[in-house]
PDB file of N, CA, C and O in Angstrom:
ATOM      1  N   UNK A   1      32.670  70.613  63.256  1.00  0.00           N
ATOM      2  CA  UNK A   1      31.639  71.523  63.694  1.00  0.00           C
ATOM      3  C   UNK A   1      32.140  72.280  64.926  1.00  0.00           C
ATOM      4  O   UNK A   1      32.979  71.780  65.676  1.00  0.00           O
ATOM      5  N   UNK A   2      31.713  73.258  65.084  1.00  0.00           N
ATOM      6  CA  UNK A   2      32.240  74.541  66.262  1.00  0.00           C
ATOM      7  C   UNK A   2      30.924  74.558  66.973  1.00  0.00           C
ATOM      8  O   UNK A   2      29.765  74.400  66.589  1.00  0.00           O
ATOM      9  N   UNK A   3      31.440  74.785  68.059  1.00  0.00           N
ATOM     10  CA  UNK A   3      30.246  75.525  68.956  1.00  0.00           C
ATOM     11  C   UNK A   3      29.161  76.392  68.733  1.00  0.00           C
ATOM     12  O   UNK A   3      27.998  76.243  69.110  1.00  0.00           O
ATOM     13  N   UNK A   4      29.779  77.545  67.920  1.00  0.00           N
ATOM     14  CA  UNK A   4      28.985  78.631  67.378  1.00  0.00           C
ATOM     15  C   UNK A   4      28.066  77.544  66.749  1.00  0.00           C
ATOM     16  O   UNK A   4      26.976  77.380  67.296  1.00  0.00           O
ATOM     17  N   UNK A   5      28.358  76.820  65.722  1.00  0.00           N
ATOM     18  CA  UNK A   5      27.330  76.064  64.843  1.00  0.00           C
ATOM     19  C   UNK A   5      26.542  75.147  65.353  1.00  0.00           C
ATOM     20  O   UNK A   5      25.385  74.962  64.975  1.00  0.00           O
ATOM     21  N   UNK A   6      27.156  74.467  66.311  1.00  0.00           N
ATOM     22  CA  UNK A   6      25.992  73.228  67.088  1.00  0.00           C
ATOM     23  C   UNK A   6      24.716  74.694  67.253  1.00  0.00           C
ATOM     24  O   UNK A   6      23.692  74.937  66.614  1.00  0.00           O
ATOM     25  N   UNK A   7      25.400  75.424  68.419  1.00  0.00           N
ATOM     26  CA  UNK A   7      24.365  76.283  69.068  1.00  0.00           C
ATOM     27  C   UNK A   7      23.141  76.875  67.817  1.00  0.00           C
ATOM     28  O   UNK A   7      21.991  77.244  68.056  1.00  0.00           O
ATOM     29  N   UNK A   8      23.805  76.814  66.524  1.00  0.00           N
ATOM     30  CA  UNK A   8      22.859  77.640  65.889  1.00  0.00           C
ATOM     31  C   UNK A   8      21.813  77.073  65.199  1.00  0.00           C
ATOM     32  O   UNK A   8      20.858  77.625  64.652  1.00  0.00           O
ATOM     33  N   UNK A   9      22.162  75.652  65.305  1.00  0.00           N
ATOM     34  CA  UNK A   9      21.278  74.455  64.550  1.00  0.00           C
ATOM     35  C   UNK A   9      20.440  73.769  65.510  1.00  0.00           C
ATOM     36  O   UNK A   9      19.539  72.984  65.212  1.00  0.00           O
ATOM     37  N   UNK A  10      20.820  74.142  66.793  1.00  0.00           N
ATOM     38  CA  UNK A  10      19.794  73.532  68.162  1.00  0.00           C
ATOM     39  C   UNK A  10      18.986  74.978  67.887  1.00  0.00           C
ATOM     40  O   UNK A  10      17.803  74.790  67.603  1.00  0.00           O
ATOM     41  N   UNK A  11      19.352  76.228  67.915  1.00  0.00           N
ATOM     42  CA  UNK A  11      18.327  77.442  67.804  1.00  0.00           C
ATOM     43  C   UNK A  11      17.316  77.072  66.808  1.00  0.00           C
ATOM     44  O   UNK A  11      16.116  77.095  67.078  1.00  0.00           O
ATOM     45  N   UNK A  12      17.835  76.691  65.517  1.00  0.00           N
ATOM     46  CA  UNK A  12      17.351  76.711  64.175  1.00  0.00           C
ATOM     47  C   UNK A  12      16.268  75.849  64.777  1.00  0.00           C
ATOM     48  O   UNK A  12      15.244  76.509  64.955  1.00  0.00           O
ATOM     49  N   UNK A  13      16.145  74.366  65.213  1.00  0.00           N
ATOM     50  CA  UNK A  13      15.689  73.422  65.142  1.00  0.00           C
ATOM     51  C   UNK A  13      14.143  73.865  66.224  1.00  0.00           C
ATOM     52  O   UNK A  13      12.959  73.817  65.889  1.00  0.00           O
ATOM     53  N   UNK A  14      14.695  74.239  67.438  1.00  0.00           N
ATOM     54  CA  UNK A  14      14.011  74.729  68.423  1.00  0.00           C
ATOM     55  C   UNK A  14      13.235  76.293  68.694  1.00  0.00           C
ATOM     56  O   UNK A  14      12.074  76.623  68.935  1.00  0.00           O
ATOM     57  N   UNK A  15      14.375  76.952  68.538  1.00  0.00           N
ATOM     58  CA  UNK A  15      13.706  78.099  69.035  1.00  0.00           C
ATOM     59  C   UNK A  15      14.619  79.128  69.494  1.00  0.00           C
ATOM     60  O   UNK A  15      15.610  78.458  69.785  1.00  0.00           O
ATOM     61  N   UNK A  16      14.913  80.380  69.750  1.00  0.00           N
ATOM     62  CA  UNK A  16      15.505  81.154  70.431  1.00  0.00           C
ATOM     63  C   UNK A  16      15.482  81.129  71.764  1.00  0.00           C
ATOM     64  O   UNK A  16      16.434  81.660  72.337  1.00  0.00           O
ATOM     65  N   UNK A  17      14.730  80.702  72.330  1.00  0.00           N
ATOM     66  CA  UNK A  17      14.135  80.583  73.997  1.00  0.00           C
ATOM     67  C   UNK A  17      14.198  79.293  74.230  1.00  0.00           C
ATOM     68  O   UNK A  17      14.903  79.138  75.227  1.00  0.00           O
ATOM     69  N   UNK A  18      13.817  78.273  73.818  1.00  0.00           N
ATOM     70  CA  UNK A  18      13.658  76.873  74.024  1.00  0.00           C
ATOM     71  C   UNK A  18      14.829  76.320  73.905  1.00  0.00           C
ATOM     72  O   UNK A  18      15.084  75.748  74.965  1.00  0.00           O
ATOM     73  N   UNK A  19      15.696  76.198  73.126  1.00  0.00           N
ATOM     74  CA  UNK A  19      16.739  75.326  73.055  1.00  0.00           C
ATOM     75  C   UNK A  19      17.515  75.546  74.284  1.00  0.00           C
ATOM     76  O   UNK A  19      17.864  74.487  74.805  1.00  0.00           O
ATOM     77  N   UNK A  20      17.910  76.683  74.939  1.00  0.00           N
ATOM     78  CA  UNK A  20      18.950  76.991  76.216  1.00  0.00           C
ATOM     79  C   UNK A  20      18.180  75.727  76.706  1.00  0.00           C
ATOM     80  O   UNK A  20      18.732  74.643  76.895  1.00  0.00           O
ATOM     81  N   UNK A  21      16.735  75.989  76.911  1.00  0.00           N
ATOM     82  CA  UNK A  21      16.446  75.071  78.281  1.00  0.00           C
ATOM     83  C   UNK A  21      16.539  73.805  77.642  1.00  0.00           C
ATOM     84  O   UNK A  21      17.189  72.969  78.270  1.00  0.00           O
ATOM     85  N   UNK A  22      16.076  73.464  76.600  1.00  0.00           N
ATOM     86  CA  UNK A  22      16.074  72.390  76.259  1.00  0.00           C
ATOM     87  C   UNK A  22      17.542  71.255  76.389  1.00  0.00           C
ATOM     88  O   UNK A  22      17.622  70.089  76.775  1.00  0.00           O
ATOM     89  N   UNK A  23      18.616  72.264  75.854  1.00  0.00           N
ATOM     90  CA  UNK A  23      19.922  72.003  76.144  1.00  0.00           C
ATOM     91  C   UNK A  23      20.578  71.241  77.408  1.00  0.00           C
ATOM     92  O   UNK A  23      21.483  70.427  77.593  1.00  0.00           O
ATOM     93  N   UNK A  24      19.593  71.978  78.206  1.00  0.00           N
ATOM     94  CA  UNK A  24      20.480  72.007  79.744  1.00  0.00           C
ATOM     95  C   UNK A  24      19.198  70.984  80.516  1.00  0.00           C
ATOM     96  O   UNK A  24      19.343  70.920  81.737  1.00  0.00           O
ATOM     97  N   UNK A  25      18.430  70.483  80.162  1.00  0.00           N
ATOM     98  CA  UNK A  25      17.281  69.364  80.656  1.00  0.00           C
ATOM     99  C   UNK A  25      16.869  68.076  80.209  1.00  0.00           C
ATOM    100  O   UNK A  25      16.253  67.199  80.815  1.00  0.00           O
ATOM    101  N   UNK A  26      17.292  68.109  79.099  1.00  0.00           N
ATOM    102  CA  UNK A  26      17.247  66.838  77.864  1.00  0.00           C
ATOM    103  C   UNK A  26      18.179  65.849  78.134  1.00  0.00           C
ATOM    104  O   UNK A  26      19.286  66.003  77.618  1.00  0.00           O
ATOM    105  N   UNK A  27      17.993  64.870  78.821  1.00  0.00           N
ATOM    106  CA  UNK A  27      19.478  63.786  79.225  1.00  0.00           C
ATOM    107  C   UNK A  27      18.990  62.875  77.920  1.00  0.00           C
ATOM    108  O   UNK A  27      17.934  62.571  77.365  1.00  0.00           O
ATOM    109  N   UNK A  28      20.407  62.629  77.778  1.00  0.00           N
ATOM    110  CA  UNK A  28      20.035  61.135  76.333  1.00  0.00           C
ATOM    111  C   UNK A  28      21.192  60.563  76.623  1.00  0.00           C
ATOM    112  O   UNK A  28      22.305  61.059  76.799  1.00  0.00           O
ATOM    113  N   UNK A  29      20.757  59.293  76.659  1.00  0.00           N
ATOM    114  CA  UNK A  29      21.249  58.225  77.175  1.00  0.00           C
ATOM    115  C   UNK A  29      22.515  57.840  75.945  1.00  0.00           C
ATOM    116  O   UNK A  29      23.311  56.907  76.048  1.00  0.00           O
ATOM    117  N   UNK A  30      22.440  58.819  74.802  1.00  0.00           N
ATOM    118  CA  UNK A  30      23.808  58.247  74.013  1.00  0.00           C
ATOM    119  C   UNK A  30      24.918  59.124  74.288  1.00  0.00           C
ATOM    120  O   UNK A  30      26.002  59.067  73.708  1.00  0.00           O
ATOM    121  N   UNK A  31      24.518  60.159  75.444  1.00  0.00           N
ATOM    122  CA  UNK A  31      25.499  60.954  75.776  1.00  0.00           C
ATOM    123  C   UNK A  31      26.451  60.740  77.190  1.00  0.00           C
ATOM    124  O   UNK A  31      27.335  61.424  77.704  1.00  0.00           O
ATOM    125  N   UNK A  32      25.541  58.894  77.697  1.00  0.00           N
ATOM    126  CA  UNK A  32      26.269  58.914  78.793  1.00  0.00           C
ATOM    127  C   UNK A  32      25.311  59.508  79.670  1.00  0.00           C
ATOM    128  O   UNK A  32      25.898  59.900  80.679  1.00  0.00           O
ATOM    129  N   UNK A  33      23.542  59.844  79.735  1.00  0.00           N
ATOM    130  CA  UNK A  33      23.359  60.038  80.656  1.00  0.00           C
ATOM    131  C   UNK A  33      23.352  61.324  81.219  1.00  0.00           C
ATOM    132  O   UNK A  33      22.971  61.493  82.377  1.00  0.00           O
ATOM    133  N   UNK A  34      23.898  62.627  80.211  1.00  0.00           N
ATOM    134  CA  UNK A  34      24.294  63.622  80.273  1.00  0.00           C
ATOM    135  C   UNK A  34      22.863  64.630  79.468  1.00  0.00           C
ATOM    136  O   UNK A  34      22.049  63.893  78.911  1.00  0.00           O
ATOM    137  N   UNK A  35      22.553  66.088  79.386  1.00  0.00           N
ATOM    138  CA  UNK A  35      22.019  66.828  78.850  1.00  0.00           C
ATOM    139  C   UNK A  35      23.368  67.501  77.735  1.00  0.00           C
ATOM    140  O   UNK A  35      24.574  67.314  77.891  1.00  0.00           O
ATOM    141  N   UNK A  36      22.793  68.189  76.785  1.00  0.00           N
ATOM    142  CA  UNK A  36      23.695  68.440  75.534  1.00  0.00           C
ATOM    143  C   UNK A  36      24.963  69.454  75.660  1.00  0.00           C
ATOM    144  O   UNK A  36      25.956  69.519  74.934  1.00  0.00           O
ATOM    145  N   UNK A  37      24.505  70.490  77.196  1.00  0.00           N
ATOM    146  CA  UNK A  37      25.287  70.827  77.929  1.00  0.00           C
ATOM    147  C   UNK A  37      26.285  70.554  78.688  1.00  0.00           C
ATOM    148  O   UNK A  37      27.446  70.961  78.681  1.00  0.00           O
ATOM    149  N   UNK A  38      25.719  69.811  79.361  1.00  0.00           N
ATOM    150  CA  UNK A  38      27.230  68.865  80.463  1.00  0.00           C
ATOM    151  C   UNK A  38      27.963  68.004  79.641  1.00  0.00           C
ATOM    152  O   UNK A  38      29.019  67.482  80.000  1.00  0.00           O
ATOM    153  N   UNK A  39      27.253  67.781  78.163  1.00  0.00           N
ATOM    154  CA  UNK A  39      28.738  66.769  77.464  1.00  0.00           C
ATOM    155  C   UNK A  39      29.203  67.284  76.613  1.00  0.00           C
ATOM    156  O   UNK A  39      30.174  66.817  76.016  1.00  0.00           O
ATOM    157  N   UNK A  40      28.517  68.636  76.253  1.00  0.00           N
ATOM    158  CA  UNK A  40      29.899  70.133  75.707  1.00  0.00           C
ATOM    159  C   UNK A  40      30.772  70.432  77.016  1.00  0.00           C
ATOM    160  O   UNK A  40      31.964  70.214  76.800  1.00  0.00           O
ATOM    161  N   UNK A  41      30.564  70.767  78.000  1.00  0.00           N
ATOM    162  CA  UNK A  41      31.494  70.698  79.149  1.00  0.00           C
ATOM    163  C   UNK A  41      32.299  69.893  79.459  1.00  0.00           C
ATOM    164  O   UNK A  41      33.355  70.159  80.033  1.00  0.00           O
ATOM    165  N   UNK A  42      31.927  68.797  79.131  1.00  0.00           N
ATOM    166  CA  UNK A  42      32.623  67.666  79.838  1.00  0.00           C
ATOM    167  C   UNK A  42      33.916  67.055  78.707  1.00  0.00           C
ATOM    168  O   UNK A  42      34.707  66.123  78.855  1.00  0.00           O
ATOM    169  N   UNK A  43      33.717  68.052  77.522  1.00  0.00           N
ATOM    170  CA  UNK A  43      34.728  67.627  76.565  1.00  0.00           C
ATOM    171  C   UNK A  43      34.195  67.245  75.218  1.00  0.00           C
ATOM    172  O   UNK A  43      34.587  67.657  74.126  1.00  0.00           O
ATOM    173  N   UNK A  44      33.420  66.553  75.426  1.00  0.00           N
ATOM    174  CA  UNK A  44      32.561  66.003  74.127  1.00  0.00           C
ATOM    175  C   UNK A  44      32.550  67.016  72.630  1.00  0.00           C
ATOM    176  O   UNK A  44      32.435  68.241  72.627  1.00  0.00           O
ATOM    177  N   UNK A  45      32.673  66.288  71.632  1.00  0.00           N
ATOM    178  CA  UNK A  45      32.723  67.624  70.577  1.00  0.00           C
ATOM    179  C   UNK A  45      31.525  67.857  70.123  1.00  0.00           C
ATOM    180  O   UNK A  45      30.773  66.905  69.912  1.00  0.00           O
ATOM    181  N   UNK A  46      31.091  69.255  69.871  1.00  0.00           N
ATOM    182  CA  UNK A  46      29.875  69.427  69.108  1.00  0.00           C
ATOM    183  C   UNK A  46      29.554  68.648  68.406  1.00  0.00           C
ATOM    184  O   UNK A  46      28.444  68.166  68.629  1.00  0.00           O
ATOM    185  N   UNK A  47      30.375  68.097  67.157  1.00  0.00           N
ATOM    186  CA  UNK A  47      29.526  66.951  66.155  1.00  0.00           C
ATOM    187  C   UNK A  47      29.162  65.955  66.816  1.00  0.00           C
ATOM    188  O   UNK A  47      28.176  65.473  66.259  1.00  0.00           O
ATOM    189  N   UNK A  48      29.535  65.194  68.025  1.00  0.00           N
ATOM    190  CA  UNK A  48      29.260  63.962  68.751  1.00  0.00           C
ATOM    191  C   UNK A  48      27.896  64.404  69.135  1.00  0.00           C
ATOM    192  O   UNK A  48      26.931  63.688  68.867  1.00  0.00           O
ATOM    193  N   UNK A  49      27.721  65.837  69.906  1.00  0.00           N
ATOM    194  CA  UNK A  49      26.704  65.547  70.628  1.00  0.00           C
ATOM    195  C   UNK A  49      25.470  65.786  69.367  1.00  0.00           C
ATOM    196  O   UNK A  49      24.536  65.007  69.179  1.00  0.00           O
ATOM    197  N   UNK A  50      25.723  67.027  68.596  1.00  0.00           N
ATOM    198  CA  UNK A  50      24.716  67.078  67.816  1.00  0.00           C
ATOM    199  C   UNK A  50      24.068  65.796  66.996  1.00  0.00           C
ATOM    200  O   UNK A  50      22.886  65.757  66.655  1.00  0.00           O
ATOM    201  N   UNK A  51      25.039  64.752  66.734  1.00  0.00           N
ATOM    202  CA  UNK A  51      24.332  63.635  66.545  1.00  0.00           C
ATOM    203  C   UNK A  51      23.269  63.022  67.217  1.00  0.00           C
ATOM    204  O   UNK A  51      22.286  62.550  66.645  1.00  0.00           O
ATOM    205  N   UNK A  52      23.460  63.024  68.446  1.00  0.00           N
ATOM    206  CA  UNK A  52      22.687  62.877  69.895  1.00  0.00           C
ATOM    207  C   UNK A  52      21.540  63.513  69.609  1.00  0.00           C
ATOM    208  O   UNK A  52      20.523  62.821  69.585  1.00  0.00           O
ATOM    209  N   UNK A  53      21.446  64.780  69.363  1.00  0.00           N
ATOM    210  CA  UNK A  53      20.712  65.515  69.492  1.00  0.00           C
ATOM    211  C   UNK A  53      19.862  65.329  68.229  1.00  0.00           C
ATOM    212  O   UNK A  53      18.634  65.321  68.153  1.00  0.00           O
ATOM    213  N   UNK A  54      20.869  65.167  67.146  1.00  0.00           N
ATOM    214  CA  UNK A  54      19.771  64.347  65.791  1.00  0.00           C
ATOM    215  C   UNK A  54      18.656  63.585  66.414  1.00  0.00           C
ATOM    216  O   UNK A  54      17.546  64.013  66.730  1.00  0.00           O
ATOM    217  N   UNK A  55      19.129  62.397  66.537  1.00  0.00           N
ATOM    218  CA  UNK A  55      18.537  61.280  67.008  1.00  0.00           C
ATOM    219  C   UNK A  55      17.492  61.448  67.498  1.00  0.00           C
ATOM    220  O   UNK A  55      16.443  60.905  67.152  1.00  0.00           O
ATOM    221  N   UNK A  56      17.641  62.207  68.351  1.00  0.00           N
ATOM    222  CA  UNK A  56      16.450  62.667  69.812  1.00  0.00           C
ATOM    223  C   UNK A  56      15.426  63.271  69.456  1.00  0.00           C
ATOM    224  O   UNK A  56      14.267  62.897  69.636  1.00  0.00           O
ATOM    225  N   UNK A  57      15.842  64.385  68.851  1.00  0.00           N
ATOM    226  CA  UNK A  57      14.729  65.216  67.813  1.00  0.00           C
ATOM    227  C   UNK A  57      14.210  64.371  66.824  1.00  0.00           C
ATOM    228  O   UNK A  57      13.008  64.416  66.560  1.00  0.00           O
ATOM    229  N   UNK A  58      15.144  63.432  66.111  1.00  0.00           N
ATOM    230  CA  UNK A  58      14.185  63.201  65.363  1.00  0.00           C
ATOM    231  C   UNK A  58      13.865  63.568  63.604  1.00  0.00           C
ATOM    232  O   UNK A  58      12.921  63.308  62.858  1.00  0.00           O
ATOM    233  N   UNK A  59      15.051  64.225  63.444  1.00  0.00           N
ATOM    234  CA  UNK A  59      15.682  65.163  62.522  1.00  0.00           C
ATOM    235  C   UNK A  59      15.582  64.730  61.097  1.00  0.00           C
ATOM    236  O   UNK A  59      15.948  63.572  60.897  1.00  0.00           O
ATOM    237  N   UNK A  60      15.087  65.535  59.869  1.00  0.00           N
ATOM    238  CA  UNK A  60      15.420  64.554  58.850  1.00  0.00           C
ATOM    239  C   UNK A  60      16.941  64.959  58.451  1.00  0.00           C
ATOM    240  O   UNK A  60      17.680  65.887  58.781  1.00  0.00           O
ATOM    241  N   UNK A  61      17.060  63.910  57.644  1.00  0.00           N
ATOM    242  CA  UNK A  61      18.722  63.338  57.277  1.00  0.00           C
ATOM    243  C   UNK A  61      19.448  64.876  56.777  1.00  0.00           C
ATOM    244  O   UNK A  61      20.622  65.152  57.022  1.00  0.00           O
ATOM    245  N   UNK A  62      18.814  65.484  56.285  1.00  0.00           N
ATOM    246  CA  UNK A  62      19.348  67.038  55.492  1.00  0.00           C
ATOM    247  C   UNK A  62      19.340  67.533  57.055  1.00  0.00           C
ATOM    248  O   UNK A  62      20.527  67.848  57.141  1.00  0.00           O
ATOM    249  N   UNK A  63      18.926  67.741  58.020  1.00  0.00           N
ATOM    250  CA  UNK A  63      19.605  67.896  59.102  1.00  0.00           C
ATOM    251  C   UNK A  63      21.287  67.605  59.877  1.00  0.00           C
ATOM    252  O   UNK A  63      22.025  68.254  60.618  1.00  0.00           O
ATOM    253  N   UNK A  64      21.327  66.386  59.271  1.00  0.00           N
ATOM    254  CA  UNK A  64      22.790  65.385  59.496  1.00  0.00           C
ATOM    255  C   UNK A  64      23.963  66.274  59.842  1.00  0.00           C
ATOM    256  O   UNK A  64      25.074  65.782  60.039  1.00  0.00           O
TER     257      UNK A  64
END
């Protein structure tokens, strides 16, 4: 998974407006404690975190 695509499936999921913030405020504790932002920064690969981000949301599996 690429960047372009995490970003477009956190849009999809959320919102055009909501996900930035959501991104950058949302700490989850399977990221280390991190928001979905600082552990794309910090190296982390999109598919790692978007899993994270599964989880959190809440996602059904056709999400995966």
């Amino acid at each position: 998974m690429r960047h372009t695509e995490f970003w477009a499936r956190l849009e999809k999921q959320l919102g055009r407006g909501y996900c930035e913030v959501w991104a950058d405020q949302f700490v989850m504790s399977e990221l280390g404690g991190r928001t979905a932002r600082e552990a794309l920064d910090a190296g982390m690969t999109p598919k790692e975190v978007w899993r994270a981000v599964w989880a959190a949301l809440e996602l059904p599996a056709t999400e995966k």
